[in-house]
Structure formats: structure tokens, C-alpha cells
C-alpha positions in Angstrom: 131.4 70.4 65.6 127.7 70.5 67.6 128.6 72.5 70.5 127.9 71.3 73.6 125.5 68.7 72.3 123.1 70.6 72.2 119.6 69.4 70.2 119.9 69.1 66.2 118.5 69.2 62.9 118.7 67.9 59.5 117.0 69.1 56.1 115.2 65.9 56.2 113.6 66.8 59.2 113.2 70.5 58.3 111.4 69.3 55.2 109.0 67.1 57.3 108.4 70.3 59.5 107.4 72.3 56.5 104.9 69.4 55.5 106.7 69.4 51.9 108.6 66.6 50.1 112.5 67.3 50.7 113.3 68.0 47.1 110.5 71.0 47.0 112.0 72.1 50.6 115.8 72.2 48.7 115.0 73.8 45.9 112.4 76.4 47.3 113.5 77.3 50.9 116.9 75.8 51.6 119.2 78.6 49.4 117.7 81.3 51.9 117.7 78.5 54.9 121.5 78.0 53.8 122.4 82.0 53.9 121.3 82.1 57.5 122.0 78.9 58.7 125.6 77.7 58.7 126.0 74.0 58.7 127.5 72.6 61.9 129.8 70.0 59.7 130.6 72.0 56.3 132.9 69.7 54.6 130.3 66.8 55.7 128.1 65.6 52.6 125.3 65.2 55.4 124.0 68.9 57.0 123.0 69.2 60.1 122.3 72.5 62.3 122.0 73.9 65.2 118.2 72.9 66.1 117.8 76.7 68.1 119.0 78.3 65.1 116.7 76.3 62.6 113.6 77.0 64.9 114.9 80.6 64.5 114.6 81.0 61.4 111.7 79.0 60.4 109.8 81.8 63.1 111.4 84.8 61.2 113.6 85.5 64.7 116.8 86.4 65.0 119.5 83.9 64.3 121.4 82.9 68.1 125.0 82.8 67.9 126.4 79.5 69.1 128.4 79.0 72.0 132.2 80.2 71.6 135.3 78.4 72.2 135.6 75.0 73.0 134.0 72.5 75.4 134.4 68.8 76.9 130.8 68.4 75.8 131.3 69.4 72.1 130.7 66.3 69.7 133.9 66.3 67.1 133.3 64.2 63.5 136.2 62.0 62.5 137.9 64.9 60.5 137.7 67.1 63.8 138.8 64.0 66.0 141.4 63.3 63.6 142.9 67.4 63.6 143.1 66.6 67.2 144.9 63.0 67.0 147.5 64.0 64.3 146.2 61.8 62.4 143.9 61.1 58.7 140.0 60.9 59.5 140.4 57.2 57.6 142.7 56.5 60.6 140.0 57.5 63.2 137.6 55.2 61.4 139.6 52.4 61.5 140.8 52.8 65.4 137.1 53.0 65.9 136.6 50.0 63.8 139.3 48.2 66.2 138.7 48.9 69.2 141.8 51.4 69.1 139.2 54.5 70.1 135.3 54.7 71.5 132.9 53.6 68.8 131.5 57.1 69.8 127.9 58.0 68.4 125.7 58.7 65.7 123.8 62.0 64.9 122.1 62.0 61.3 124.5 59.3 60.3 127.3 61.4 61.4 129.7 59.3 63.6 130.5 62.4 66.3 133.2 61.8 69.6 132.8 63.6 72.8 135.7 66.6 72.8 136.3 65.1 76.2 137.5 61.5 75.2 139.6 62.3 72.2 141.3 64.8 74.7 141.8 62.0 77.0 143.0 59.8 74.4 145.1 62.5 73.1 147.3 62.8 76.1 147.3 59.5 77.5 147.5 57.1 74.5 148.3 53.6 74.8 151.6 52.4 74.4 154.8 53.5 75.4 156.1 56.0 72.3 156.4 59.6 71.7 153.6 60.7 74.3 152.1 57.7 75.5 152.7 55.1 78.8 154.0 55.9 81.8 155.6 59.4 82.9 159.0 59.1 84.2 159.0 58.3 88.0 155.5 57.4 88.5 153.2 54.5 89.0 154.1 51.1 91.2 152.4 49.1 88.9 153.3 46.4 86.5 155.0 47.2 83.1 153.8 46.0 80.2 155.9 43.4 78.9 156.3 45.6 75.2 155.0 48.8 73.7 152.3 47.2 72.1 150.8 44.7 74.6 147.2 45.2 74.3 147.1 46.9 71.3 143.7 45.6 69.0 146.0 46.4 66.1 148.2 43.0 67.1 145.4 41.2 65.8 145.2 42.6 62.5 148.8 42.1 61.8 148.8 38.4 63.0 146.1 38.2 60.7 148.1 39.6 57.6 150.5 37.4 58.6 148.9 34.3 58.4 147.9 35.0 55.1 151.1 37.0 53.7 152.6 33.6 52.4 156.1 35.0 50.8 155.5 38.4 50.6 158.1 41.0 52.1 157.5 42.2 55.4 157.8 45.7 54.7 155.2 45.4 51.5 152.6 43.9 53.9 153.5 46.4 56.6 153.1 49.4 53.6 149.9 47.9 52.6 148.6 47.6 56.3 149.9 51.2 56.8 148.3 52.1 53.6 144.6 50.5 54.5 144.6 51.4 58.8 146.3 54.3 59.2 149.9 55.5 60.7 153.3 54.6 59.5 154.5 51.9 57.5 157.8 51.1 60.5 154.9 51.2 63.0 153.1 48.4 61.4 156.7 46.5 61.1 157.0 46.6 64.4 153.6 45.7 64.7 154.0 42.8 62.6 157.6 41.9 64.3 156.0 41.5 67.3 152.9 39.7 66.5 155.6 37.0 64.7 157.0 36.8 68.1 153.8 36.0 69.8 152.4 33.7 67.6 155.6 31.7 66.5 156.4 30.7 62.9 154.2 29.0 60.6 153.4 25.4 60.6 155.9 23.7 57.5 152.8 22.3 55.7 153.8 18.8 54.5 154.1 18.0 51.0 152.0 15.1 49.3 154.4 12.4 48.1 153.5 10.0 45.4 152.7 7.0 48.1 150.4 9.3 49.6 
């Protein structure tokens, strides 16, 4: 997490500073760097830190704590977005991917959401299941006309099933389940209604021999 967006660094970048190639800058100041230093994404391949803490160091200064407890402003990775989705990081990605969830941004090649937005998203998904759509008694509105009108994830399962051919429809909802996240009787609903909305295939007309 980079609390409250604040400013960034990467080893990269440190190295540059330093005026030394980045393999001299890991292997003769990043182990003491490291000790001091936490990395704001641990479990990310890519390290970035805290760019007041960095400059702290680097001047021999005591090392600032970072701001405690959490924030709207805070930028979340997919595995943070996805602790606070209840769902897999490869899910996040994907929703991303489709539309399902803000593209968000990119620090140091690390796609990073605003705290704020997956909060929002969080308690008012789209949709009408467990937690989402309209609270009881409120809005004048119009309904939707099913739980999944508007969802981007329509158009992947029309597209799975214009291509499925014979196969079963719970094998192509396990495999869509399986490649985009959430459950495989959430994509056969999915897939039931994008059936509904695009109507059976076309009977594609055999060639006869007078053809």
C-alpha cells in the first residue's frame, strides 16, 4: 500500500541517484538500504518505497514512520484490492481488464487503486446479489430488467458461447470461471442469460451433393 499517495521510489531510480549502474547499487548498498527501508509492496516482485524514507536514509537521517491506519487516499495493488473485494488478485485484473472495475493507475509498473473506489465498489457493487442493487424501500427509479443487465461480463460469455459449439454448459461456465474469476454457477447464469439475449445459433446449412 503507498499511503496516502504520497511521492515514491524505486531501486532503479535510487541507483540513478547514486550515479552507479543498478547491479553495483544491489549488490553494494541495497542489503543495508533493505534493513532500513521496508518495501511498500513486499510480496510484489517490483520494490518501491516510500520516497521520504529513501531520501532519509540516503542523508544518514532518521528513518520517518509512515502514516498509520488507513486512508481514502491510500493506493491498494490488486492483491490489497482483492483482500478487500473477497476475491483472487487474478479476479481484480480481469474486472479491470473488462470494464468490471477502474483501470486504476500505474506506479513503477505496479497497477495501484485508490482505497476510496474499491471501497465504493465494495459496498455498492453492481447487480442485484448478496450486497449489491437496490436497498429495500428506496429509489423511484427504473429496475433493471435482470441481475446482470450491464454487466461487461455478458459479453464475454456471449462470446464463449458463440464459439462453445457442443460443449456442456457447465464445462464452459468452469473454464470461464476458471480464466475471469468468481464462481462456476455465476458464470452459468452468466451464460444463461447472455443465451437469452442473443437467441440460439443460426442452423448452418449443410452442402448437398447438387450444391
Amino acid at each position: 500500500m503507498i499511503p496516502r499517495s504520497r511521492p515514491v521510489i524505486n531501486e532503479s531510480d535510487l541507483a540513478r541517484q547514486a550515479g552507479v549502474p543498478i547491479a553495483t547499487w544491489r549488490r553494494r548498498d541495497a542489503p543495508a538500504f533493505r534493513q532500513r527501508v521496508a518495501s511498500l509492496f513486499p510480496s510484489s516482485r517490483i520494490l518501491i518505497y516510500d520516497l521520504a524514507q529513501a531520501q532519509a536514509h540516503l542523508n544518514g537521517l532518521p528513518i520517518p514512520a509512515l502514516p498509520a491506519g488507513e486512508h481514502p487516499d491510500d493506493l491498494l495493488n490488486d492483491e490489497e484490492t482483492a483482500t478487500l473485494l473477497g476475491v483472487a488478485a487474478s479476479t481484480v485484473r480481469a474486472y479491470a481488464t473488462q470494464g468490471y472495475l477502474s483501470a486504476g493507475t500505474t506506479v513503477y509498473s505496479v497497477r495501484v487503486w485508490p482505497r476510496r473506489d474499491i471501497e465504493e465498489r465494495r459496498n455498492n457493487p453492481p447487480g442485484q446479489g448478496k450486497g449489491g442493487g437496490r436497498p429495500p424501500g428506496k429509489g423511484t427509479g427504473p429496475r433493471k430488467a435482470h441481475a446482470y443487465e450491464g454487466d461487461p461480463r455478458l459479453r464475454t460469455a456471449a462470446a464463449a458461447l458463440s464459439t462453445a459449439e457442443d460443449t456442456p454448459r457447465h464445462h464452459l461456465a468452469a473454464a470461464l470461471a476458471h480464466q475471469h474469476g468468481g464462481s462456476t454457477r455465476t458464470w452459468e447464469r452468466l451464460l444463461a442469460q447472455a443465451s437469452l439475449e442473443t437467441g440460439p445459433a443460426p442452423a448452418v446449412r449443410r452442402r448437398s451433393a447438387s450444391d
